[in-house]
Backbone as a ProteinNet text record, in pm:
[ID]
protein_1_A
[PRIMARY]
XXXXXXXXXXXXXXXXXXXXXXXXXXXXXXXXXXXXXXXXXXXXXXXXXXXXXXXXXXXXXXXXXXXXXXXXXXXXXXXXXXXXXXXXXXXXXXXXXXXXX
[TERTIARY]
-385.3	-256.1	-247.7	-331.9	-314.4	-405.8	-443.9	-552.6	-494	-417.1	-342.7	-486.2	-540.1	-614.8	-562.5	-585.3	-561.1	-680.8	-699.1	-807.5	-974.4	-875	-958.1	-1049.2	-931.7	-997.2	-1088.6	-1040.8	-1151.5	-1285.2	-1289.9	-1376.2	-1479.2	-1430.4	-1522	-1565.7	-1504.8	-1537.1	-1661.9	-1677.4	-1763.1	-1872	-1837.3	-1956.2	-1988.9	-1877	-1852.7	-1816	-1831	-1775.4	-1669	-1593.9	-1413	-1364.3	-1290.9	-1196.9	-1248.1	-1383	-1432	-1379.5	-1292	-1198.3	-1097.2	-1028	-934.6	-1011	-1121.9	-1232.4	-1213.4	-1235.2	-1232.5	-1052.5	-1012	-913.6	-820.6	-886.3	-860.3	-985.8	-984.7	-1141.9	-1151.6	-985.4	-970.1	-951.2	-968.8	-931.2	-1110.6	-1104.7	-1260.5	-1341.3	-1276.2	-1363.3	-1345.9	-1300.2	-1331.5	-1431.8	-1463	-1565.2	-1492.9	-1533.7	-1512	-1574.9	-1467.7	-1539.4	-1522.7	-1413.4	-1394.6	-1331.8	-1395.1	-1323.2	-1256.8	-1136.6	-1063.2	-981.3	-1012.4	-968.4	-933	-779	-700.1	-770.9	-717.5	-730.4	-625.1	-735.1	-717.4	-669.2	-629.2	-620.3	-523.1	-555.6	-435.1	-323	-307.4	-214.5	-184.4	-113.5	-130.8	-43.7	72.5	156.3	56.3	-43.2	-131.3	-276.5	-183.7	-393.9	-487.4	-464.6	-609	-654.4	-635.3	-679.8	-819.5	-904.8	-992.6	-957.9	-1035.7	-1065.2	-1140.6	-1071	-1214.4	-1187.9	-1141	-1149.1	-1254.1	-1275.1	-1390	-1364.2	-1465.7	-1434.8	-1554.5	-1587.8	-1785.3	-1750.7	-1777.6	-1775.8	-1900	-1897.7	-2016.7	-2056.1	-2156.4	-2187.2	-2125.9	-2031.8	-1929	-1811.1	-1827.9	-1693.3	-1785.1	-1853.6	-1948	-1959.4	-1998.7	-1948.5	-1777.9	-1699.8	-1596	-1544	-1541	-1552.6	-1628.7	-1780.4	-1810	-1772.6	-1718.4	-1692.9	-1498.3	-1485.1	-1347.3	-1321.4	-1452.2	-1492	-1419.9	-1437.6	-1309.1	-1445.3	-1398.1	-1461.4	-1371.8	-1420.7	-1373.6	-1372.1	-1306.4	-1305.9	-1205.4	-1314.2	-1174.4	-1233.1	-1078.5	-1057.3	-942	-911.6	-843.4	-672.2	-575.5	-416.1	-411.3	-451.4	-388	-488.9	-558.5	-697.7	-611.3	-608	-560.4	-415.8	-318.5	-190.4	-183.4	-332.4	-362.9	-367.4	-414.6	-495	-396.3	-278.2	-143	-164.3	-245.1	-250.9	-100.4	-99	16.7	-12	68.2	1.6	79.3	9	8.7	156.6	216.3	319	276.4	354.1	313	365.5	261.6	261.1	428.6	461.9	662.5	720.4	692.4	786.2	733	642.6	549.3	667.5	631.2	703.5	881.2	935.9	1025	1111.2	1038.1	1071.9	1035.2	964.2	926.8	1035	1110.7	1199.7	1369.2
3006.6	2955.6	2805.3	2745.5	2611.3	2501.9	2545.1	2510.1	2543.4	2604.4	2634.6	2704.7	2753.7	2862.5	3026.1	3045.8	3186.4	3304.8	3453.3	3484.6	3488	3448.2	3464.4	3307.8	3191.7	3085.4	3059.2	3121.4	3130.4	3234.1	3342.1	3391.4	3303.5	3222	3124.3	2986.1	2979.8	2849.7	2933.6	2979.7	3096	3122.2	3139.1	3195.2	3354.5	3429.4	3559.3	3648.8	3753	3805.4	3903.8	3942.8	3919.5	4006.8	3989.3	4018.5	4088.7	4008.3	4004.9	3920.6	3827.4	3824.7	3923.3	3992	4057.6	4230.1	4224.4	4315.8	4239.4	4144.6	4024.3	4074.8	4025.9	4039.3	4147	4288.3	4436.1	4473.7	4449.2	4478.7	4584.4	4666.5	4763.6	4913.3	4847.1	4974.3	5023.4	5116.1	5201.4	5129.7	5022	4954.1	4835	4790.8	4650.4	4626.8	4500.9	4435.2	4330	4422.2	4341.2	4195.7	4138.3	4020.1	3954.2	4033.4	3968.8	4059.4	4115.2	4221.1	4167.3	4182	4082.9	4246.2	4309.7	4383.9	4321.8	4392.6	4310.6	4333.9	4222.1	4229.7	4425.8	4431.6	4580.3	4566.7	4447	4393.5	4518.4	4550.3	4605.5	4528.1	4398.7	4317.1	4223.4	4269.4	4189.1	4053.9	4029.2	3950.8	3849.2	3863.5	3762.1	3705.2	3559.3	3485.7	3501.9	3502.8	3475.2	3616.2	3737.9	3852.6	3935.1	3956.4	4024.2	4026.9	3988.5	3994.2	4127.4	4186.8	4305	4374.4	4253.5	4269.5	4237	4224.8	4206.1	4118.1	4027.8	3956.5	3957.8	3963.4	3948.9	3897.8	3817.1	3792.9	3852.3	3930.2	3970.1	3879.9	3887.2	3787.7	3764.7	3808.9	3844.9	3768.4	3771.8	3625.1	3506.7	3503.6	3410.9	3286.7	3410.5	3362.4	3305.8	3341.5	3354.2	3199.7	3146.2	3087.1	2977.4	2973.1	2859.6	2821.3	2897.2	2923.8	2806	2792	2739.8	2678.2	2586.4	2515.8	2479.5	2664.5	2621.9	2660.9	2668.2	2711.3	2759.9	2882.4	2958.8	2917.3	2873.6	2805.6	2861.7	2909.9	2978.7	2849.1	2856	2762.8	2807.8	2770.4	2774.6	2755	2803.3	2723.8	2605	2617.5	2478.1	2310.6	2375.7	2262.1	2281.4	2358.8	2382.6	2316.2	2333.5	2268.4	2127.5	2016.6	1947.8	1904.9	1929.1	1902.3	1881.9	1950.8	2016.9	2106.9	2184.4	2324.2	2419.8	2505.2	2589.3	2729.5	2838.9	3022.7	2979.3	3064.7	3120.6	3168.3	3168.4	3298	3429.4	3508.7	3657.6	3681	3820.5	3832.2	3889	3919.4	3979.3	3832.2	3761.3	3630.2	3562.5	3593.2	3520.5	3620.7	3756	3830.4	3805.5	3752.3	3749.3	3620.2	3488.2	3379.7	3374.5	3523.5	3512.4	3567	3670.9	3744.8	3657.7
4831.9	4788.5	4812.7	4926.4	4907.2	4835.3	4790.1	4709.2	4552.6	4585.2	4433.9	4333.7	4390.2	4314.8	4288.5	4149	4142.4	4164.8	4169.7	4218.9	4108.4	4006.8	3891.7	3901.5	3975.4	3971.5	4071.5	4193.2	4300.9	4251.7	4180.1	4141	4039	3934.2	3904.2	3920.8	4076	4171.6	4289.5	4266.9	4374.1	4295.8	4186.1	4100.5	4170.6	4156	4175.4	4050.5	4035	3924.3	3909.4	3768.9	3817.3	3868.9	3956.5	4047.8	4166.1	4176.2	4342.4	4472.2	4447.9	4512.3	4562.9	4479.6	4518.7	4548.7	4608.2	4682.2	4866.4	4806.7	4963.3	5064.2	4941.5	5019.6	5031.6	5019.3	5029.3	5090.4	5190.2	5295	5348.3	5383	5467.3	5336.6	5206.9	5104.9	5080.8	5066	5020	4933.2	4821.7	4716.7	4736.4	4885.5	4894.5	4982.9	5033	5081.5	5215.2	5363.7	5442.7	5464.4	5523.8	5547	5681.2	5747.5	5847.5	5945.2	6055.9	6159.3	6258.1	6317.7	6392.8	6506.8	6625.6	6687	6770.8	6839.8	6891.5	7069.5	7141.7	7256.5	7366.8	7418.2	7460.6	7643.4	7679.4	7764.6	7841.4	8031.3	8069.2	8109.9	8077.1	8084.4	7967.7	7853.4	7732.3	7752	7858.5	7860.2	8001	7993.8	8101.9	8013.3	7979.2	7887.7	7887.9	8076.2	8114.4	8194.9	8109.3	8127.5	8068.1	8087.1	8018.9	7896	7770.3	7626.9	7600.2	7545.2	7494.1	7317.4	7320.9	7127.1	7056.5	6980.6	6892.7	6780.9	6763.6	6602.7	6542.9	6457.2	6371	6221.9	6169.1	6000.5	5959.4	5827	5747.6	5660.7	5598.7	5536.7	5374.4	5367.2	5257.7	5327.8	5451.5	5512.7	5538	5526.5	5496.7	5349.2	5283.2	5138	5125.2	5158.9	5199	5201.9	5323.7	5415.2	5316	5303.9	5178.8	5089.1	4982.7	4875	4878.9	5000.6	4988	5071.9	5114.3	5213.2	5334	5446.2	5528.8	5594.8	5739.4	5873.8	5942.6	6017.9	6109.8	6245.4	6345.4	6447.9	6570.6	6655.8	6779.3	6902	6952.8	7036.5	7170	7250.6	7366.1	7312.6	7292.4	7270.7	7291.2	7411.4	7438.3	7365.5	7327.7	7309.6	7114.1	7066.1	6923.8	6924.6	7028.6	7016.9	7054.2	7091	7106.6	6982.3	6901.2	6825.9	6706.3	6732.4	6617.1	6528	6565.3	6498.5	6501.2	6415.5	6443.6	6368.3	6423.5	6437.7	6258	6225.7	6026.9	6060.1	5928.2	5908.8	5894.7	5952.1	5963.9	5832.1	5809.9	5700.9	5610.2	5757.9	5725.7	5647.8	5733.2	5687.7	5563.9	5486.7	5367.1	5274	5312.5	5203.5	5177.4	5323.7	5322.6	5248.8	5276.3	5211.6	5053.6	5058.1	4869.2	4802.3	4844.3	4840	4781.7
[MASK]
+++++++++++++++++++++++++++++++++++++++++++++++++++++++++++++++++++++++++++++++++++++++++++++++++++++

């Protein structure tokens, strides 16, 4: 969306074929194509940071393509080193739908 691409246009900026994008980004449906596993922290203290991590993240090489194809990079970092930096958390996906509304 910020790139103002549609999926048809990211599909022939990729040199993918059509509507393999919208496979990408239905990863969790039977005929799509993961690309990116993100399990949440399983922590016995979820309201403490600096508690044991035992989530999981892995990109396939389909978030790979991903990821090139729209020349971003995936980058984990510390909060506080990211709010340095002026990063800020995405809109959840409630509030995307909601301001569309």
């Amino acid at each position: 969306m910020a790139q103002a691409m549609t999926c048809e246009d990211l599909d022939a900026h990729a040199g993918w074929s059509d509507r393999y994008t919208s496979k990408l980004e239905h990863g969790d449906k039977p005929s799509g194509k993961a690309g990116f596993v993100i399990t949440p922290c399983s922590s016995d203290d979820p309201d403490n940071s600096t508690a044991a991590f035992s989530g999981r993240i892995s990109i396939s090489m389909m978030g790979d393509v991903w990821l090139e194809s729209l020349g971003l990079a995936l980058v984990l970092m510390p909060v506080q080193q990211a709010q340095d930096i002026g990063a800020v958390p995405a809109p959840r996906r409630a509030e995307l739908h909601k301001d569309a509304a």
